[in-house]
N, C-alpha and C positions, 0 to 999 in steps of 0.2 A: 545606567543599564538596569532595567528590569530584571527580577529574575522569581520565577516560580516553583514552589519544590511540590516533592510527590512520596507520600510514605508507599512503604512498600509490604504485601503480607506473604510474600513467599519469593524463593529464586531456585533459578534454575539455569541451568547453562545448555548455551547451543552447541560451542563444540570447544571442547578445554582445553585441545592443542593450540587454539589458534586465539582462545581469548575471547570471546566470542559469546555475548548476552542479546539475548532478547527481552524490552520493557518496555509497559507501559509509563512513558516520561510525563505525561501530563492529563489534567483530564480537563477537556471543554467542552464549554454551554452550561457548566457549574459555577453557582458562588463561590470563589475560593475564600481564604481564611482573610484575603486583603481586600474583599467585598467586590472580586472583580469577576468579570465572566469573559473568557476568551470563546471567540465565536469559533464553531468548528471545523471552518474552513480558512481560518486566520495565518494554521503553518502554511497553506499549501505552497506559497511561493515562494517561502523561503527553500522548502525543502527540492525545488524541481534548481534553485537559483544557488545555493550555498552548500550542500554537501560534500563532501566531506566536512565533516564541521567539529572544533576539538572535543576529548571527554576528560573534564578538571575534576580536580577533588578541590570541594568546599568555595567552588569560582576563584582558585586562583591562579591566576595565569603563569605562575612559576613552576605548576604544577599538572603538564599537559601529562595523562596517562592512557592516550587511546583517541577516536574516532569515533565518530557516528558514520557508517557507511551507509547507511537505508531509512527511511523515514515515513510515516505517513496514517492521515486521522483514520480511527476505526469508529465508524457510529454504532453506540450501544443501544437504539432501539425507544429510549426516553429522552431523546434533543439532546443527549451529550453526546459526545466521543472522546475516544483516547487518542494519545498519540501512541504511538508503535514505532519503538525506538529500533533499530539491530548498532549494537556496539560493540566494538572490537578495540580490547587492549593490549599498549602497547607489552611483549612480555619480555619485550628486547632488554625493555629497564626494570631496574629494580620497582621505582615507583610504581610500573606497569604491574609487575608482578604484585604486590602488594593491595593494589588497590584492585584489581579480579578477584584476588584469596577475600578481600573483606564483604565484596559481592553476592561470590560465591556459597562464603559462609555464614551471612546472614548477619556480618556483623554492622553494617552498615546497612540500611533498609530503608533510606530515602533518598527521591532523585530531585533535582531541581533545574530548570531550562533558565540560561539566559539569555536575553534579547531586549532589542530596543525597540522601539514603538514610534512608526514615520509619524511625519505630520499630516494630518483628519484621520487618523484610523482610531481615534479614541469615540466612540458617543458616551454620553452622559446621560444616564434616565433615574427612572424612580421607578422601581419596583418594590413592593411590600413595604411602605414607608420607608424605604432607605435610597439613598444615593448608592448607586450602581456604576463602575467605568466598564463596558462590553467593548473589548477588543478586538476592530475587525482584521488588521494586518498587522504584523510583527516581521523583524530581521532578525530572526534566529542566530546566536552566535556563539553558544557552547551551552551542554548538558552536563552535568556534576551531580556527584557521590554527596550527601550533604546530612547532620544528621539531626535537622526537622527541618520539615516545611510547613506550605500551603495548600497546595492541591489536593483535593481529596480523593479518594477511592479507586487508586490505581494500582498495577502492581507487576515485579519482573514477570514475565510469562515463559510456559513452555517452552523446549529447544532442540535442537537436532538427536540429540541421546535423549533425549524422553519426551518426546514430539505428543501430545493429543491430538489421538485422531477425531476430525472432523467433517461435517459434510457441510459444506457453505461456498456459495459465490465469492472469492478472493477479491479485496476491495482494491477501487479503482486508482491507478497513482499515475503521475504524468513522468512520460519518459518521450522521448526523441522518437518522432515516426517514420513509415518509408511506404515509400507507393512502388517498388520493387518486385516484380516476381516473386510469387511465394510459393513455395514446396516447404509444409506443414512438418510430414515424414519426416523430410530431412533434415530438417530443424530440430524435430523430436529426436530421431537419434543422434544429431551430434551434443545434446544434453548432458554432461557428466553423470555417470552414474552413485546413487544414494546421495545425492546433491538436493533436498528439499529445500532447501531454500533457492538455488534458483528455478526450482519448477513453478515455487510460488510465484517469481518474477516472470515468469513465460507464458504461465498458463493461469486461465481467468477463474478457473473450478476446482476443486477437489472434493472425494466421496467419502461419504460414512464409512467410521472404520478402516479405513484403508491406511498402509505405512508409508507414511508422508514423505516418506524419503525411496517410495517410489513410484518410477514414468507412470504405468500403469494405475495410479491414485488420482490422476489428475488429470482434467479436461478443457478442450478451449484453448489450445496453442495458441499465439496471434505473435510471438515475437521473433524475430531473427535472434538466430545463435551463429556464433564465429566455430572457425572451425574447429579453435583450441577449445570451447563451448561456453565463453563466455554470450551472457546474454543483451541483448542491444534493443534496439528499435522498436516499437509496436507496427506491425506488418497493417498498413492501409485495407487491403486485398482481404485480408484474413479477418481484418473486423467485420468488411462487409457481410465476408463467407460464411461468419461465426452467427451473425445476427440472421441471417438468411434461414440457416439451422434451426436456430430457437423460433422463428414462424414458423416452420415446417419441410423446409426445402431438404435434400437427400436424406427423405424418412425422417427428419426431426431429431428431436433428443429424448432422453430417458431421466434428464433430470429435474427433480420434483418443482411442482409450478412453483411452491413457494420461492426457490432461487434462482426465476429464470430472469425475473427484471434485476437482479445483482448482479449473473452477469452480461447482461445487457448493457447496464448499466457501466461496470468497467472499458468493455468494445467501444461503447459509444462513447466514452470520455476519451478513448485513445481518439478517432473522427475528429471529434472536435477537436482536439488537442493539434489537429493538421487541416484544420479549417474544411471542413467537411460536415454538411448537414447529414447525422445518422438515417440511415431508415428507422421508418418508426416498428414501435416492438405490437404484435398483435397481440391483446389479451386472453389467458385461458380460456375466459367464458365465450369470449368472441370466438376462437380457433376451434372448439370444440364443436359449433356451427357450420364450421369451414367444408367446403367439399374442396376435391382433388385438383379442380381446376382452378381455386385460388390459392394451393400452392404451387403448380406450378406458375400462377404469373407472380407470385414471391419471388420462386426462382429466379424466373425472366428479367425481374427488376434489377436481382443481386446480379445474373450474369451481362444484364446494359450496362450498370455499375462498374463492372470490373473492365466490359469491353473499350469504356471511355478510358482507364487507367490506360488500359493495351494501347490505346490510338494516339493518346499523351505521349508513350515511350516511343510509335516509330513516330513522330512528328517531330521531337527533341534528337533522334537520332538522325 
């Protein structure tokens, strides 16, 4: 088994009753220290396929202290990305306990993923006179407490009691879709209240400054919530309706062009992700040109879109 570690320069906890860290576990599209490069879209399948997946101290398997419940790459802007771990330990056990306090307190400050490597996800190249392995698929199989690694420039991040407010399109991750009726509202209020992290799972936006840990911070509903409020599904209907928005359909949005193709970009990977070709995103410069009557036939598009969903449901029934 493979395995990749991650130094760490700061921590922070999400929510202390519950055990509950948020980290950056890895970083790809970098050289690491064993001259390899993980391409940044390499977890994606493990993590839509394997989740819950265990959290060890030092990789070893006698030594389960937690969960990885949430996963998924963050691109930072120069061909890498992080991974964006959420973990939860166990604090039922001692071990558990033990190994959050070492987290916590900084005394431990490196993470390391392991995993195995299918057969052809390896290429082989030459970059800058060296041999290179660029990793395109991995089986993710546990994340560990370790104290050094390889991976460079990562690190625990922010958390529910000391959240950093941000203004950015919430990146895209695969979950389970539904072509179901959607009431947005009612979705939004059956939300648990000061629950930011699942608004992060619900909603594709969140604003400057705002306190992440509330409804009112965040924009772009698209998922179904249960009644108890847990979060589920990306809503079909609501992608369309969300993409419709950012063209310009019911008066458009307020939020700034630079985030509009992110979260486009999110919507649209739920679509695909239910075999669905997205409408396409119109560009600022382009929309800015726009008169009135090619937003409404945006509209018109999204509401054919939605009426073919509607004509699916009485035809099935």
């Amino acid at each position: 088994m493979e395995r990749k570690n991650t130094t760490l320069s700061q921590v922070k906890v999400v929510d202390e009753s519950q055990g509950i860290v948020e980290a950056f576990t890895n970083t790809m599209g970098a050289i690491d220290l064993d001259g390899d490069i993980i391409e940044p879209y390499a977890f994606d399948e493990s993590i839509y396929a394997n989740l819950p997946i265990p959290a060890l101290v030092g990789h070893d398997p006698n030594q389960v202290v937690g969960k990885v419940i949430a996963a998924r790459p963050v691109e930072i802007g120069d061909g890498t990305a992080k991974l964006w771990t959420r973990i939860q330990f166990n604090l039922d056990t001692q071990a558990g306990r033990e190994a959050f306090s070492n987290i916590k307190g900084g005394f431990i400050r490196e993470w390391s993923v392991g995993f195995n490597i299918p057969s052809g996800a390896i290429k082989v190249v030459r970059e800058a006179g060296k041999t290179v392995r660029r990793i395109t698929n991995l089986d993710w199989v546990e994340v560990s407490s370790v104290l050094r690694g390889a991976s460079p420039g990562t690190a625990t991040i922010a958390a529910k009691a000391a959240a950093l407010a941000r203004k950015e399109a919430l990146p895209p991750h695969q979950t389970p879709t539904d072509d179901s009726p959607w009431d947005g509202p009612s979705a939004e209020v059956r939300l648990p209240l000061g629950d930011g992290m699942a608004y992060e799972d619900a909603f594709a936006y969140v604003d400057d400054g705002a306190d992440p840990d509330m409804k009112g911070s965040y924009r772009f509903i698209h998922h179904e919530v249960s009644a108890d409020g847990n979060v589920g599904a990306a809503n079909v209907r609501a992608c369309i309706t969300g993409i419709a928005v950012l063209n310009g359909a019911r008066g458009g949005t307020t939020i700034p062009d630079a985030d509009i193709e992110g979260v486009y970009e999110h919507l649209a990977s739920h679509l695909r992700d239910a075999d669905r070709e997205p409408p396409e995103l119109r560009s600022a410069t382009v929309s800015d040109t726009l008169d009135a009557s090619d937003t409404a036939a945006e509209l018109a598009l999204a509401r054919i879109q939605l009426a073919r969903l509607l004509i699916a449901d009485t035809t099935n029934d």
